[in-house]
C-alpha angles and dihedrals in degrees: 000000000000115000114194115192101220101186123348103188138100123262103288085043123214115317101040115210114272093350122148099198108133095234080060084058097039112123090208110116089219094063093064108096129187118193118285125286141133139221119211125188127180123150097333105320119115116190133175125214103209136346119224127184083271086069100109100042080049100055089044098053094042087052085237102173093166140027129187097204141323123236116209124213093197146335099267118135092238082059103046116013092100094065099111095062089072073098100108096040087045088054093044097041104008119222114035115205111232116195112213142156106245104252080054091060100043087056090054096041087055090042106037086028085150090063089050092040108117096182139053079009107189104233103232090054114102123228140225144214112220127214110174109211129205131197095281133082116293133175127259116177101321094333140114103222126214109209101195109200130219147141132268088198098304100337107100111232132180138223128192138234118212109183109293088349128094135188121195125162128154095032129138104156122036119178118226092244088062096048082053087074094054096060108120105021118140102214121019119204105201134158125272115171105167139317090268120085116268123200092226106016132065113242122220090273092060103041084052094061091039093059091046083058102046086038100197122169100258129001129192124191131223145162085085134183130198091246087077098071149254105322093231095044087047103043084059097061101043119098110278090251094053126070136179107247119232136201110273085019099151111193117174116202 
């Protein structure tokens, strides 16, 4: 399994408009962050896990030129605004499955109501395929998948759990009975936004202990705001199994 890390920073991304923070004005690469996506490949499946309003400069830059689905954690803008640029997958394969709780489904079908129309369809609009999915195993290619649920806050959010390889982004609470589905995983994918406290995300602190209590093998943090730092000072303070993600990271697993 490949695993791209298509953007790996908060919602404003890094740079922040007009911000003079001087991790906006870094020259480092790393400290470039997109909004957060992932890429996933196994056999020749190719899934995405979100879509911001970053997706078509990812999958450019990535050199995507075809996607199986998208899952989607929530229904936040820095997690969906890019759905109508499945254009060009929709044109070339026609329907694209999107995997959504139904809340999150509801949101896109009132925002993006042109891609759900089923009559009177303008002609240049893509279409989906949706798969409402609940907080039990489901199946995505030839895979059993894991969704692992949470709170943003109080908005319930889900990550996924691909074999021995788990995504999580947004969280801030997750209950014992859902880290119980995490035991095992190889490489653990988790938040991380800054060293302060956040109301809805887990700081650097938190996802730290959250890693020492799942224990995976390896375990690499996004979502990601300037306010954490500069990518190079804090991936030297971190423990030796855990790394900042970074945009273009590739990890095989």
């Amino acid at each position: 399994m490949k695993v791209t890390f298509l953007g790996t920073g908060t919602s404003q991304g890094i740079p922040v408009i007009g911000s003079n923070h001087p991790v906006c004005l870094s020259k480092n690469i790393k400290d470039k962050r997109l909004r957060v996506s992932v890429l996933i490949e196994w056999d020749k499946y190719f899934y995405v896990i979100d879509c911001g309003p970053d997706f078509r400069q990812q999958m450019l830059r990535a050199n995507v030129s075809k996607i199986d689905g998208i899952l989607f954690t929530h229904e936040h803008a820095d997690h969906t605004a890019g759905l109508d640029d499945i254009r060009p997958f929709f044109f070339r394969q026609g329907d694209i499955p999107i995997f959504a709780h139904k809340r999150v489904m509801d949101s896109l079908e009132r925002r993006f109501d042109y891609i759900f129309e089923t009559e009177n369809k303008y002609p240049g609009a893509p279409s989906v395929k949706k798969i409402i999915i609940e907080n039990k195993p489901f199946q995505v290619g030839n895979l059993e998948t894991t969704p692992i649920n949470g709170f943003h806050n109080k908005l319930q959010v889900f990550g996924f759990r691909f074999k021995d390889f788990a995504y999580l982004t947004d969280m801030k609470t997750v209950e014992e009975d859902e880290i119980e589905k995490l035991k095992g995983v190889e490489v653990l994918v988790v938040n991380a936004l800054r060293e302060e406290k956040h109301e809805s995300h887990f700081n650097l602190k938190e996802a730290l202990n959250f890693i020492k209590k799942v224990n995976p093998k390896k375990a690499y943090l996004t979502h990601i705001s300037s306010l954490l730092g500069f990518h190079d000072d804090v991936e030297k303070s971190l423990p030796k199994n855990v790394f900042l993600a970074y945009d273009n990271l590739v990890v095989t697993i």
